[in-house]
C-alpha positions, 0 to 999 in steps of 0.5 A: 853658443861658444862651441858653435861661434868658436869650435876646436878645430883639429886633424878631422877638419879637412885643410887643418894642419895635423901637426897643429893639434886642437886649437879654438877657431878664434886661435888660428889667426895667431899661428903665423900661417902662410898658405903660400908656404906650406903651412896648410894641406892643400887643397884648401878653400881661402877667404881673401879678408879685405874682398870679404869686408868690402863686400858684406859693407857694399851691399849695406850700403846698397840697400840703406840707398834703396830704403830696404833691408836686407835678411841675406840668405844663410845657406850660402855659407852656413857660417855662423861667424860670418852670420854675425858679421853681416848682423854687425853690419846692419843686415835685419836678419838671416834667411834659411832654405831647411829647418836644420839651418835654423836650428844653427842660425838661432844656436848662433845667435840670429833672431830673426829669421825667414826660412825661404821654403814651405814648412808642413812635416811635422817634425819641423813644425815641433822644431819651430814651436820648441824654438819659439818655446825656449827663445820667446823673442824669436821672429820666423817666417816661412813660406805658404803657397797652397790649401794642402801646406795650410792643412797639414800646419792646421792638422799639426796645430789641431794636435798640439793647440798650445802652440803659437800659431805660425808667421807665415808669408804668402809666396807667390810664384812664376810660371814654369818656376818653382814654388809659390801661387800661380794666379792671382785668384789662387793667391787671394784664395789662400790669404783668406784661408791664411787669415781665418786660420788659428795655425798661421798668422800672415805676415807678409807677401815673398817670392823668388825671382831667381829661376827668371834670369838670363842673357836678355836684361830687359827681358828679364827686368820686365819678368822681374817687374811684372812678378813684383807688381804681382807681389804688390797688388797681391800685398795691397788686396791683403792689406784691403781685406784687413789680413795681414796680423803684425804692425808692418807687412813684410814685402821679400825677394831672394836671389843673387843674380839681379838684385839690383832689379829686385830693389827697385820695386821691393818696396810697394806703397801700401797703406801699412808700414812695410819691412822689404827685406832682400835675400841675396846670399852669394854676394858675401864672396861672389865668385869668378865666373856666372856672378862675376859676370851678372856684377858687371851687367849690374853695375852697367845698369846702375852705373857704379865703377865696382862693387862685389869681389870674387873672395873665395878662391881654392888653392891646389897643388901640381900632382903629375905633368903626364903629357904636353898641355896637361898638369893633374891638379889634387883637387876636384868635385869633393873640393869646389863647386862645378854646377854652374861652371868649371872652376877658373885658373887664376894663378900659380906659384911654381914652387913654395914661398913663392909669389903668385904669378897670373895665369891667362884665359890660355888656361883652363880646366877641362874637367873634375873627377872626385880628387883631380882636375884636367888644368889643361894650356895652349902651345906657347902658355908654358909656364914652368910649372913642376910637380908640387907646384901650387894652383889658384882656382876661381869659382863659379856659384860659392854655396856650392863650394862653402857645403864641401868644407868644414871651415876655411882660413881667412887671408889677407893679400899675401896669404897669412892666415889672419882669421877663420870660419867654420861652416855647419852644413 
């Protein structure tokens, strides 16, 4: 576990100073680095320390006012010392999309899991029964939405029949959305199959809210509604027929975008003790653009002044100024996320040692190639910039920045380095 929690880190990590040579993760908030003074190869993906803390405590917060718990998905950042901090927090557990990543998250320590995705290959499940196998105390769930799933969990468990049968959550799902069981009728048809099957026990009712939200809050907050009253009828006809085979039934939702709409209705009154159990993953540093803005309609809707902060910032340099209104920035598509939103200006520091200076809405860029981006200004927004000068960029959806590094330094306000994370994509 400690090469996991606390790796060596060296030149083969991108951002890591060469001349470091090989140092724990633990080590690097000694160095006495300054990003601002060139102490890092940019570009470089920074974690601002107190937006992180404030974070990772809001949300807990949050969820205790709401009676819930929270199991925050993991692939957002596949970190495993930020794992533990969201555990030492309060969080109950860590969610999982991959097999892969649980293999990580239970290396790391975490032992309660929901793996938020279908399993059936049979490697997957022989990982989950060996896991099980070498760590006894383990909770898993994972997601079961149709008889051909089931089938081929009951071909796996017919060839391997000392193996533990596996926890399983019904999922259910939205029209036109991802996975998960379309109908009632088809819902209640695969509990019971779930229920009188020696290969899975059923634990509980999830699903997944994400693919509904939009520009319309209302009518998003009725999707949302009628999906979680789906969930909880769905939840009482299993508790009725006497199918669900732990102590408390686990009621789930995932998503970052209206978990504030989730909560609400996360927790069904139901005649057995019920574990609600949010996913939010992308809450942990927000961002600067889509979840940035779904905060501030969230915190109208709940009436709070503020809540998450954007914390994840990646800086660049000032390679070229080939023509007016155009700087070449050494940075791009391998460096930061861009499937939401382009990435967002947010300061520059004309020359090393300097201090940040805000950039306007003037500034944008217009567009990313592998290693470069296009920071493009209005006439009149001049900023003095040369080449070598260096360039914050906000970001928009943070899982998709985190799986393009292999750690990030951590820093506090005037950018000395005073912790770090590796991440294990």
């Amino acid at each position: 576990m400690r090469d996991l929690l606390d790796p060596i880190l060296d030149f083969t990590y991108k951002g890591f100073p060469p001349e470091a040579g090989t140092l724990r993760r633990s080590d690097i908030g000694a160095q006495g680095w300054n990003l601002l003074t060139g102490d890092l190869p940019l570009p470089m993906a920074v974690i601002k320390h107190d937006a992180l803390e404030r974070n990772i405590a809001w949300m807990q917060a949050y969820v205790r006012q709401q009676g819930i718990d929270i199991a925050p998905h993991g692939k957002t950042t596949m970190s495993p010392q930020l794992f533990h901090r969201q555990l030492d927090a309060g969080a109950w557990g860590i969610s999982f999309a991959t097999v892969s990543q649980l293999r990580v998250g239970v290396a790391a320590g975490v032992r309660r899991c929901i793996l938020a995705n279908q399993v059936y290959m049979a490697s997957d499940l022989a990982c989950i029964a060996a896991l099980f196998d070498s760590e006894p105390e383990l909770k898993i769930y994972f997601l079961l939405d149709s008889d051909a799933q089931l089938r081929l969990i009951e071909e796996w468990h017919g060839r391997h029949p000392d193996a533990q049968a596996f926890g399983v959550l019904l999922e259910i799902g939205i029209a036109g959305g991802r996975t998960g069981c379309r109908t009632h009728a088809d819902a209640i048809t695969l509990a019971g199959k779930a229920a009188a099957s020696n290969a899975v026990r059923l634990c509980g009712v999830e699903c997944f809210e994400g693919p509904s939200f939009g520009s319309d809050e209302q009518a998003e907050s009725d999707k949302v509604t009628a999906l979680l009253g789906r969930v909880q009828y769905i939840a009482s006809e299993c508790v009725r027929q006497g199918w669900f085979e732990e102590d408390e039934v686990i009621v789930s939702a995932g998503g970052s975008a209206v978990f504030d709409m989730v909560a609400e209705s996360l927790k069904p009154k139901l005649s057995r003790p019920v574990r609600a159990l949010l996913r939010s993953g992308c809450y942990i540093v927000s961002d600067h653009a889509f979840y940035h803005g779904m905060t501030a309609s969230m915190c109208k809707r709940i009436g709070c002044s503020e809540a998450l902060y954007a914390a994840l910032e990646v800086w660049a340099t000032v390679q070229s100024l080939p023509e007016p209104g155009l700087a070449i920035l050494a940075v791009g598509k391998r460096d930061l996320s861009f499937d939401l939103q382009m990435p967002v200006p947010l300061a520059y520091v004309p020359t090393l040692g300097g201090k940040p200076r805000p950039l306007s809405k003037a500034w944008t860029i217009s567009a990313l190639n592998d290693q470069h981006a296009y920071l493009r200004w209005e006439a009149g927004e001049d900023a003095g910039l040369a080449v070598g000068s260096l360039v914050a960029l906000g970001i928009s959806h943070p899982c998709t920045t985190f799986d393009k590094w292999r750690w990030m330094p951590i820093v506090d306000d005037d950018y000395n380095v005073v912790d770090a994370i590796t991440i294990s994509f």
